[in-house]
MDAnalysis code that builds the backbone (N, CA, C; Angstrom):
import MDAnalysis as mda
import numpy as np

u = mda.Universe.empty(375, n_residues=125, atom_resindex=np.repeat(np.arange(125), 3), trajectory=True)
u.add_TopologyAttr("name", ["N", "CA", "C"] * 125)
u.add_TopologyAttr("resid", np.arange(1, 126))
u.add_TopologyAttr("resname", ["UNK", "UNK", "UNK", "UNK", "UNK", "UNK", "UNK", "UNK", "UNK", "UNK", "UNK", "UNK", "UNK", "UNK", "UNK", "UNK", "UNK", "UNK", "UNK", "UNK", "UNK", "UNK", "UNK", "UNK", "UNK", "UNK", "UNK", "UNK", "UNK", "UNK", "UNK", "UNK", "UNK", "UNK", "UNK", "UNK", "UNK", "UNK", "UNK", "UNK", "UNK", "UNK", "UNK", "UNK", "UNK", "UNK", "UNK", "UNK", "UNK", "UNK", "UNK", "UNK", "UNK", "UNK", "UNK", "UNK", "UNK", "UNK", "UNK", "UNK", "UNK", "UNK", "UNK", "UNK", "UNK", "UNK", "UNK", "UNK", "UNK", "UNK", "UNK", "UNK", "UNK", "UNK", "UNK", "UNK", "UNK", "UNK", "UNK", "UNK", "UNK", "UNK", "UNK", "UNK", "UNK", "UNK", "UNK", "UNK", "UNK", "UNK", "UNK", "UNK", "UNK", "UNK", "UNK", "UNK", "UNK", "UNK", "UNK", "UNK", "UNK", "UNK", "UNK", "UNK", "UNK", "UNK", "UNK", "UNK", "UNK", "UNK", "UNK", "UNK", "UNK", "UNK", "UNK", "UNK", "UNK", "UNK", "UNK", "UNK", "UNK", "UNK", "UNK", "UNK", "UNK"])
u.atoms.positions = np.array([
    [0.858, -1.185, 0.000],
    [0.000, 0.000, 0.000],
    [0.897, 1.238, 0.000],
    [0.506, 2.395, -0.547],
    [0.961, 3.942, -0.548],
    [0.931, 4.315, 0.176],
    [1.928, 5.016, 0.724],
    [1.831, 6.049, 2.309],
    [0.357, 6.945, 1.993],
    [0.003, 7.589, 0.632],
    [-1.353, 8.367, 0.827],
    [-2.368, 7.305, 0.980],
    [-2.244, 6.299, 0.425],
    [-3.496, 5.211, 0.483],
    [-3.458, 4.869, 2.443],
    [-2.060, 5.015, 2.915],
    [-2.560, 4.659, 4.232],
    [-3.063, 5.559, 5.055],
    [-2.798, 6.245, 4.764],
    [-2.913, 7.960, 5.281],
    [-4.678, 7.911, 5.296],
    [-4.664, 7.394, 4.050],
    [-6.428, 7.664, 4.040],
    [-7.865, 6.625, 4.867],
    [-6.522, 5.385, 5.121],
    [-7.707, 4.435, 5.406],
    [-7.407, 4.929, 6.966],
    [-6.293, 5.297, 7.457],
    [-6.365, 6.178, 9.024],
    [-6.914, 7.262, 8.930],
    [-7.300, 7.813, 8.073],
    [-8.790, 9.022, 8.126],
    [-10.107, 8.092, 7.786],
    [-10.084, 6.913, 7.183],
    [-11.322, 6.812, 7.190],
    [-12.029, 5.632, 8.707],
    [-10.578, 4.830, 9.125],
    [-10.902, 4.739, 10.505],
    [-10.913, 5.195, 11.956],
    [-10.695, 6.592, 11.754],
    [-10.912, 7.737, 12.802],
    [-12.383, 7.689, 12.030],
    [-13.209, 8.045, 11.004],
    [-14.780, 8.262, 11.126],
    [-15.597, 7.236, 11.522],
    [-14.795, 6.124, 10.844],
    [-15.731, 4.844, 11.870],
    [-15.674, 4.828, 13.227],
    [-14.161, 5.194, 13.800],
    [-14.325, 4.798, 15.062],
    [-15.292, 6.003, 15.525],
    [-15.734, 7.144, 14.930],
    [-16.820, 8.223, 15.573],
    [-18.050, 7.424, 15.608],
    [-18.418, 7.125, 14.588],
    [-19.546, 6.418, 14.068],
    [-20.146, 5.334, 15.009],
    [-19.517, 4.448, 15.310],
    [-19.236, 3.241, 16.159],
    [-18.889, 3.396, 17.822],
    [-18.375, 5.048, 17.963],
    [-18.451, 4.823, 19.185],
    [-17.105, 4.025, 20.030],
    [-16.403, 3.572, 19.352],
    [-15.216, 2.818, 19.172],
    [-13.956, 3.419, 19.862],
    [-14.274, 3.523, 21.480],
    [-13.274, 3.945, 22.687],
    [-11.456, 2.900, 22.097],
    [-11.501, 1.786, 22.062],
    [-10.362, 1.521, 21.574],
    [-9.659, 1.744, 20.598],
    [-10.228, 1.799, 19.540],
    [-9.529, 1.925, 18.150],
    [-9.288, 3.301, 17.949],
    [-10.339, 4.640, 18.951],
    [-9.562, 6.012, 18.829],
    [-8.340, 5.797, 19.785],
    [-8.675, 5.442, 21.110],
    [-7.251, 5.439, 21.622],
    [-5.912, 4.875, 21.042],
    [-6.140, 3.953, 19.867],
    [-4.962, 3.813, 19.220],
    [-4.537, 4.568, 18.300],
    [-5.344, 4.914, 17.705],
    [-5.464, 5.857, 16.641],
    [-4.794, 7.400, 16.840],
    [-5.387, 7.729, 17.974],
    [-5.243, 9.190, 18.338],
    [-4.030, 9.445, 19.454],
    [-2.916, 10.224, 19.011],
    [-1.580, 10.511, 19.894],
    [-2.210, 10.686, 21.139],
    [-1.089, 10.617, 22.474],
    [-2.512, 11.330, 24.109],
    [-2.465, 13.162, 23.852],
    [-1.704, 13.467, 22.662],
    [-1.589, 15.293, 23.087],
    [-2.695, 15.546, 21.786],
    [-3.525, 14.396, 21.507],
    [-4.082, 15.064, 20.383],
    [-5.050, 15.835, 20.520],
    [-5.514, 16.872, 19.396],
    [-6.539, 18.038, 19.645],
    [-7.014, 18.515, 18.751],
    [-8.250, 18.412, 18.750],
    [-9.801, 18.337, 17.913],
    [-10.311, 19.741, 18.201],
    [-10.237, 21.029, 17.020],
    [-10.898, 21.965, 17.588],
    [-12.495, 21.828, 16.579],
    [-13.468, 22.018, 17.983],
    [-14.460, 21.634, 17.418],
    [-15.217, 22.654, 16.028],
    [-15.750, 22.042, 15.153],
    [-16.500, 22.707, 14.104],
    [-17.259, 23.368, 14.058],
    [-18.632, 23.053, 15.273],
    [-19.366, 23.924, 16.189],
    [-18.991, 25.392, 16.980],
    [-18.503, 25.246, 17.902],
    [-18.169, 26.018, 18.617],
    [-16.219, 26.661, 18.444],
    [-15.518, 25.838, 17.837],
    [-14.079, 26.531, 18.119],
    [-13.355, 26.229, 18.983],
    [-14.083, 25.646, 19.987],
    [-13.482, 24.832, 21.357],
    [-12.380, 23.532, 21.029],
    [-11.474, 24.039, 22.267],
    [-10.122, 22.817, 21.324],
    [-10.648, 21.459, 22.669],
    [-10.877, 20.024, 22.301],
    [-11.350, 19.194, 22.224],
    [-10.179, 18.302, 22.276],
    [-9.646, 17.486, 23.406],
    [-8.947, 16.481, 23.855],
    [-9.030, 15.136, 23.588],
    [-8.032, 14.668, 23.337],
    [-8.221, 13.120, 23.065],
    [-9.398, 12.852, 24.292],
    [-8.886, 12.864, 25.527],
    [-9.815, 12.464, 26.796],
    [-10.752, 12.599, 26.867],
    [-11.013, 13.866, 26.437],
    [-12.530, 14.384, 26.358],
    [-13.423, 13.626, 25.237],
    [-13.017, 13.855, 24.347],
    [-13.532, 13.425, 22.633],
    [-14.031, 11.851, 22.935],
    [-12.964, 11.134, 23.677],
    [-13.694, 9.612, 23.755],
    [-14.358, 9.397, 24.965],
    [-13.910, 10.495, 26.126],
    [-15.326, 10.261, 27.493],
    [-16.561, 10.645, 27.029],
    [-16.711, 11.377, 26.045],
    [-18.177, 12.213, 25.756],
    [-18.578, 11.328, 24.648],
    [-17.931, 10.416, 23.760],
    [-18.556, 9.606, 23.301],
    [-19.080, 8.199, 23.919],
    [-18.188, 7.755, 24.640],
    [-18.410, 6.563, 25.545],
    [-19.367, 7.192, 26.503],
    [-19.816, 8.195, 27.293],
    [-20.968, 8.727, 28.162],
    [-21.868, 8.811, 27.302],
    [-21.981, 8.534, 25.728],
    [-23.173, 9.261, 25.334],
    [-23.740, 10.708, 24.876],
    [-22.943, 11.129, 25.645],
    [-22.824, 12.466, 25.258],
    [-23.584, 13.080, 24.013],
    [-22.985, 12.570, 22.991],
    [-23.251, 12.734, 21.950],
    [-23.212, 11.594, 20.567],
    [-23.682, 11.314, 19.411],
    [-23.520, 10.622, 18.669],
    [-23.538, 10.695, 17.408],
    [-22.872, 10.027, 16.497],
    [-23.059, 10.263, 15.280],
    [-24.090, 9.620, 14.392],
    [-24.722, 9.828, 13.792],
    [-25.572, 8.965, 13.521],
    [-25.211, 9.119, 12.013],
    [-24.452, 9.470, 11.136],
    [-23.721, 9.506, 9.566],
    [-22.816, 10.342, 9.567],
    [-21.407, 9.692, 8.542],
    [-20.569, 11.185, 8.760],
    [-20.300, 10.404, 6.995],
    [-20.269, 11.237, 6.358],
    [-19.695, 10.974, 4.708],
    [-18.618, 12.179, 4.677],
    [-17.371, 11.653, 4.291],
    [-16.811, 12.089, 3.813],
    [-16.469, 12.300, 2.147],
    [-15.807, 13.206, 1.761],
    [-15.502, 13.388, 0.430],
    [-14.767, 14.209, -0.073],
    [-14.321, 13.963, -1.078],
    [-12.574, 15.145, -1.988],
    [-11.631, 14.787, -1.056],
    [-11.352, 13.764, -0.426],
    [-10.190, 13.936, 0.689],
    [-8.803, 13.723, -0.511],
    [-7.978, 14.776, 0.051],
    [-6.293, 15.178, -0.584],
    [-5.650, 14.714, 0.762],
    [-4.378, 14.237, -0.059],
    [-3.463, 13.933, 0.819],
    [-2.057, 14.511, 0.950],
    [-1.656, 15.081, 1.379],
    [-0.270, 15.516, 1.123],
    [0.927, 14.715, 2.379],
    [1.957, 14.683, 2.086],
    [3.155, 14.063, 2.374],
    [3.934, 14.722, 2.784],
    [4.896, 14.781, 4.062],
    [5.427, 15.914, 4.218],
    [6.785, 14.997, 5.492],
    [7.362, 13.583, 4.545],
    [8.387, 12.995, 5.278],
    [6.941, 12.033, 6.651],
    [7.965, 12.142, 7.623],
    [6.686, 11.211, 8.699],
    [5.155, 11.791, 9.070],
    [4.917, 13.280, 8.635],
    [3.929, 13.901, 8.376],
    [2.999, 14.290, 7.340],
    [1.652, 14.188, 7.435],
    [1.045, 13.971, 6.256],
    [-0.149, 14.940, 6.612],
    [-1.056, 15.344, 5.445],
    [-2.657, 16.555, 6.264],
    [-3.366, 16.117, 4.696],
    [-4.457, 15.758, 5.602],
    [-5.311, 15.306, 4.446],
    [-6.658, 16.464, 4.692],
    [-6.685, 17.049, 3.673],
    [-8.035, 18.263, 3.484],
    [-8.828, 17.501, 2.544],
    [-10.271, 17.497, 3.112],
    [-11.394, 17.479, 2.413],
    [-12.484, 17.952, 2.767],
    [-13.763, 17.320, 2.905],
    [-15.218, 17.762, 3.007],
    [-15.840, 16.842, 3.758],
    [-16.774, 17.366, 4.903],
    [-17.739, 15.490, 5.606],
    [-18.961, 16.602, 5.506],
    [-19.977, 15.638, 5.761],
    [-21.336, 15.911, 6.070],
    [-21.582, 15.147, 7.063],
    [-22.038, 15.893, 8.111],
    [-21.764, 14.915, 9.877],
    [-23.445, 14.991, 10.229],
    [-24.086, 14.089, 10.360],
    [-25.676, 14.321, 10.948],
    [-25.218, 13.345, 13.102],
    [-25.437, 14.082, 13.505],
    [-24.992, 14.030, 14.671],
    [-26.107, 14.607, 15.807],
    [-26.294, 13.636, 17.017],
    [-27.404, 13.922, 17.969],
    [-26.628, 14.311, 19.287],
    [-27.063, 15.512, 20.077],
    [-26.473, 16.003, 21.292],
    [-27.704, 15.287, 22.074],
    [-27.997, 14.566, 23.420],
    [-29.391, 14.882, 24.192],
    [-30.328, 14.532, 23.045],
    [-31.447, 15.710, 22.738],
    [-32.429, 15.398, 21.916],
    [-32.101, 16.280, 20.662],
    [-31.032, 17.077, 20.713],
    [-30.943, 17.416, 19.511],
    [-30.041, 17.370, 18.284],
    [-30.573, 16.831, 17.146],
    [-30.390, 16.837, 15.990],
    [-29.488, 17.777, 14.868],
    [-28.488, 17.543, 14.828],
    [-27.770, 18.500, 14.093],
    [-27.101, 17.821, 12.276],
    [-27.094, 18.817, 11.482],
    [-26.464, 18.148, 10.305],
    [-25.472, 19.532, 10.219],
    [-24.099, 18.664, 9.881],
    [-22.945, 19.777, 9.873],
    [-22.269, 19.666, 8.242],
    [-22.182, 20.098, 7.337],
    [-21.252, 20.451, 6.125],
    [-19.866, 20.985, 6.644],
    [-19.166, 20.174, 6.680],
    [-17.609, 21.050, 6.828],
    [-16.563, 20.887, 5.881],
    [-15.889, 21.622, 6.078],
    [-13.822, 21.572, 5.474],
    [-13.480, 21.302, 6.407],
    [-12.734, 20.002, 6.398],
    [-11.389, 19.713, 7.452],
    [-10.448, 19.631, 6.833],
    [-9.190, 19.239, 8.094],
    [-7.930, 19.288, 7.785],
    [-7.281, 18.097, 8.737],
    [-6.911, 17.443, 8.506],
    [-6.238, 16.291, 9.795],
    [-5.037, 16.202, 9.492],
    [-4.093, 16.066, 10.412],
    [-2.822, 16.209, 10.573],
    [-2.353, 14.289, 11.541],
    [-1.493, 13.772, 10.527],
    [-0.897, 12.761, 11.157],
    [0.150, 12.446, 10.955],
    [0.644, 11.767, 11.799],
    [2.093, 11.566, 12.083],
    [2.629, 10.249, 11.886],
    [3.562, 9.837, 11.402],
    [4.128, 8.551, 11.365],
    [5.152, 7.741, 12.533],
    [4.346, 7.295, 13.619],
    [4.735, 6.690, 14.561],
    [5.099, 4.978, 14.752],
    [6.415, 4.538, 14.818],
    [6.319, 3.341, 15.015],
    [5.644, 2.403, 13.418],
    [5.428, 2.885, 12.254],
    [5.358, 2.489, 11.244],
    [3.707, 2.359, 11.146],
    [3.062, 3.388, 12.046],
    [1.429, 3.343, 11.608],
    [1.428, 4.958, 11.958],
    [0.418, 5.334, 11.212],
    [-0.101, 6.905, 11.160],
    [-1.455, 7.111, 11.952],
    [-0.477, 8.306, 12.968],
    [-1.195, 8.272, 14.032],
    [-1.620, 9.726, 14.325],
    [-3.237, 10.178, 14.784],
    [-3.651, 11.519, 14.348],
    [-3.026, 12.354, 15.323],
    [-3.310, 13.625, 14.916],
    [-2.537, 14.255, 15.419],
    [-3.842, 15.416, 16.241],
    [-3.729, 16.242, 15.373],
    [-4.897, 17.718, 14.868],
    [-6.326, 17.249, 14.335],
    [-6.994, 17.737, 14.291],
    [-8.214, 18.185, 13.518],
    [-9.249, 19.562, 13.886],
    [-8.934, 20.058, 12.362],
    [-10.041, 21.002, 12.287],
    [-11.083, 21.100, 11.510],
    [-12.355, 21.119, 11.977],
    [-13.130, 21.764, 10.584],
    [-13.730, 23.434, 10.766],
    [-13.775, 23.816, 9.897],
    [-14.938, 24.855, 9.246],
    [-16.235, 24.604, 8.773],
    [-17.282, 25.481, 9.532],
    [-18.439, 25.131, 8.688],
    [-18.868, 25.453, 7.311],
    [-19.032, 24.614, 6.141],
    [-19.573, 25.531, 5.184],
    [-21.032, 26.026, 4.969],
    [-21.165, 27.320, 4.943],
    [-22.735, 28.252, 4.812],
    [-23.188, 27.261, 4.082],
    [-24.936, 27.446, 4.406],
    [-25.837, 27.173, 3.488],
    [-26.053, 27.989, 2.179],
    [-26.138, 27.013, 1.323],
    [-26.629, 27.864, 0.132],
    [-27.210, 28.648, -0.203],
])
């Protein structure tokens, strides 16, 4: 496999493990200094946090599609920019998010391991 081809299936199993709820496979996945600033609010978002608030329930995903994901290469560092559409439940409420992200990972120990993530919301049409 291609360092971008791997690059990508570790972005596309960081969305499953959202999806799924999947406390182990982010903790492998995700460095302990990693940091998620949220898309919502701007708030920077902790490995710790990100998987206690999913494992509590907190919150859930209920679809995330991604799409256009680019990959760039940059030696043991790599940032893949694309597009998700996140339909996601807080409590009782219902949210659908359009964003631009950006994920940042690192090449640790011979697996790519996240680093960053940001998104932007994109306006409605």
């Amino acid at each position: 496999m291609d360092l971008q081809a791997e690059v990508l299936a570790a972005d596309r199993q960081f969305f499953a493990a959202l999806l799924s709820a999947n406390a182990p496979a982010l903790n492998r996945l995700l460095v302990d200094d990693f940091i998620l600033v949220d898309v919502m609010r701007g708030d920077e978002v902790s490995k710790s946090a990100l998987v206690g608030a999913l494992q509590a329930g907190l919150f859930r995903f209920d679809a995330i599609d991604p799409s256009d994901a680019r990959v760039r290469i940059y030696g043991d560092a790599a940032l893949v920019n694309g597009r998700t559409e996140m339909r996601m439940t807080a409590g009782e409420n219902a949210v659908t998010v359009r964003s631009r992200y950006t994920h940042v990972f690192v090449r640790q120990g011979g697996e790519w391991r996240f680093v960053t993530a940001q998104g932007t919301p994109i306006a409605p049409e």
